[in-house]
Each structure stands twice: as C-alpha cells, then as structure tokens.
SEMIMAR-232366 format. One record per residue: residue number from 1; residue in one letter; x, z, y of N, C-alpha, C in turn. Coordinates in steps of 0.001 Angstrom, whole numbers. Atoms other than C-alpha are relative to their C-alpha. Example, Ala and Ser with C-alpha at 12.3 -4.5 7.8 and 13.67 -1.06 7.14 Angstrom:
2
- num|residu|n.x|n.z|n.y|ca.x|ca.z|ca.y|c.x|c.z|c.y
- 1|a|890|0|-1190|12300|7800|-4500|900|0|1200 .
- 2|s|-820|-60|-1190|13670|7140|-1060|-770|730|1090 .
end
This chain:
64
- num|residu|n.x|n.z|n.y|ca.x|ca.z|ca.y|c.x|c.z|c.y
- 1|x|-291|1421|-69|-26284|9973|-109|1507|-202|-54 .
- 2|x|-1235|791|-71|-23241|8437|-1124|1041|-863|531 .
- 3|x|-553|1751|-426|-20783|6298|726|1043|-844|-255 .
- 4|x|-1120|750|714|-19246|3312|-200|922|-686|752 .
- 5|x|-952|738|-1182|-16405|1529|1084|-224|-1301|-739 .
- 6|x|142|1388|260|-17135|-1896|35|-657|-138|-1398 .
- 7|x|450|-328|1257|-17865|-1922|-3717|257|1071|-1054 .
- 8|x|-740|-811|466|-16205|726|-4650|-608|1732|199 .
- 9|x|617|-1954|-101|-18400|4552|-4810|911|809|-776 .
- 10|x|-869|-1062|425|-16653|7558|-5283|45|594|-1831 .
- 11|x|-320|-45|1662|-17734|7339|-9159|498|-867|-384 .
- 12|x|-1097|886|570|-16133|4177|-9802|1346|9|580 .
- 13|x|-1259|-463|76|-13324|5215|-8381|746|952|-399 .
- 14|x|-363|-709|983|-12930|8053|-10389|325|-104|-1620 .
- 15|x|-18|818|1304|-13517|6274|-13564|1378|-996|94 .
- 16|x|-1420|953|-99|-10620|3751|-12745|1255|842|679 .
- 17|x|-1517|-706|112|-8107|6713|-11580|364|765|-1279 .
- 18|x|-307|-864|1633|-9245|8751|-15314|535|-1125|-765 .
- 19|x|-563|1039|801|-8276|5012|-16958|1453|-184|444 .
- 20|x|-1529|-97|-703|-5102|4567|-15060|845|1224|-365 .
- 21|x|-798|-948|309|-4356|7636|-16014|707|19|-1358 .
- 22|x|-194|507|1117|-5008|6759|-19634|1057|-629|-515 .
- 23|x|-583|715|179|-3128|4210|-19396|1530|-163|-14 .
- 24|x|-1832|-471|-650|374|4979|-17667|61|1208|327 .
- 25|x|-657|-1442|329|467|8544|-17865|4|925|1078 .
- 26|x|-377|-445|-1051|822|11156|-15689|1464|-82|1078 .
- 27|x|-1493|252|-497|4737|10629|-14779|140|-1246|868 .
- 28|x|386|1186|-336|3771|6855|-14200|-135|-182|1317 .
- 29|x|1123|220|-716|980|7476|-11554|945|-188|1691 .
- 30|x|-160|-299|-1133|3021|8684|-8502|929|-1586|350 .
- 31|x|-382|1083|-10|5341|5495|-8990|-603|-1297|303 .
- 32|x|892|1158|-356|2775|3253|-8710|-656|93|1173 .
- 33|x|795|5|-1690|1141|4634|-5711|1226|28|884 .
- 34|x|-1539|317|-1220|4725|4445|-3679|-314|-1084|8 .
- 35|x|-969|1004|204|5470|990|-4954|-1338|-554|732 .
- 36|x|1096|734|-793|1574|-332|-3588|-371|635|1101 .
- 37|x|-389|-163|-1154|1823|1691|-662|924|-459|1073 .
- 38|x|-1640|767|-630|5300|209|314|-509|-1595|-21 .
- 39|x|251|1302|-280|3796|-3140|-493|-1077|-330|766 .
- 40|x|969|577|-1195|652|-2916|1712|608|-21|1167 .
- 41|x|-715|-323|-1430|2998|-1420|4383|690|-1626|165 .
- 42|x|-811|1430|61|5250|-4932|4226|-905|-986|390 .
- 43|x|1220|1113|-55|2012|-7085|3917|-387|-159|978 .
- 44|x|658|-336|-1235|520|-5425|7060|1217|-248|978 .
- 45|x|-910|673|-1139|3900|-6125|8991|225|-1451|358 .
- 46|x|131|1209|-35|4416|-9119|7917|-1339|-1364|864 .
- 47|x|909|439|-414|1078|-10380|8741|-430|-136|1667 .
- 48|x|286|-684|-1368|804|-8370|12379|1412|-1022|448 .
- 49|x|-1150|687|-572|4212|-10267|13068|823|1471|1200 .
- 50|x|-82|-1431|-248|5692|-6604|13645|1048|-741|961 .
- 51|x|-748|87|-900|7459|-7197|16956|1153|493|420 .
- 52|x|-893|-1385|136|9399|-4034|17024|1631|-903|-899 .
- 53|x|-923|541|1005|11444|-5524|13918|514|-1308|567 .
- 54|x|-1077|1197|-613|12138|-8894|15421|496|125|1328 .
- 55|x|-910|66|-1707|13201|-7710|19089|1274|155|-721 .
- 56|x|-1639|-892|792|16068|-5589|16768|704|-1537|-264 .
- 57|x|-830|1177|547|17120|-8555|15179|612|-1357|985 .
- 58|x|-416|951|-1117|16962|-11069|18400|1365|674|310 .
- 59|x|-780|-569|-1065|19034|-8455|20246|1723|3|-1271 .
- 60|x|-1072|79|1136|21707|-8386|16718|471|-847|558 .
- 61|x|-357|1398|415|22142|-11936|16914|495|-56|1289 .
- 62|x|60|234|-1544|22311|-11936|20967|1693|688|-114 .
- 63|x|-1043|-414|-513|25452|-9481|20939|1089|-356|-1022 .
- 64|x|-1382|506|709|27614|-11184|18197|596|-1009|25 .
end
C-alpha cells in the first residue's frame, strides 16, 4: 500500500521530478530547490510572526 500525502503518490511525484528535469536540466535543479526552500522558510516566518526576529529588532531600535 502506498502513501499519499495529499494528492500527490510517490509515482506522480516521480513523473514531475523526471519532467523538471527535462525541462531545466540537471545544473538547474539544485537552484531551484534552494530558492523554494528559502521561500517556504520566509513564508513560514512571516506567517508564525517569528518573534525571535522582532525582539532583535525592538531591542536595535531601543539602544539607538
């Protein structure tokens, strides 16, 4: 038995990494998985209202 993560089974996601590949190359590939890694990471801070990041910045603004 197979499992899926939402609509997505481990054969259609093979089929759409052999097209991707097709498509932009091997040299391409690793570039593209940084650049939408880096942008979920941002998305997911943004969203969470990453706390961490705005104490830093209160405390900037506080000592100048």
């Amino acid at each position: 038995m197979l499992t899926t993560f939402g609509f997505v089974t481990p054969m259609t996601a093979g089929i759409i990494l052999v097209i991707a590949l097709v498509i932009f190359g091997p040299g391409k590939l690793p570039e593209l998985g940084k650049a939408m890694g880096k942008g979920i990471k941002e998305f997911k801070s943004a969203t969470e209202g990453d706390e961490k990041k705005e104490d830093v910045k209160v405390e900037k603004i506080e000592k100048e």
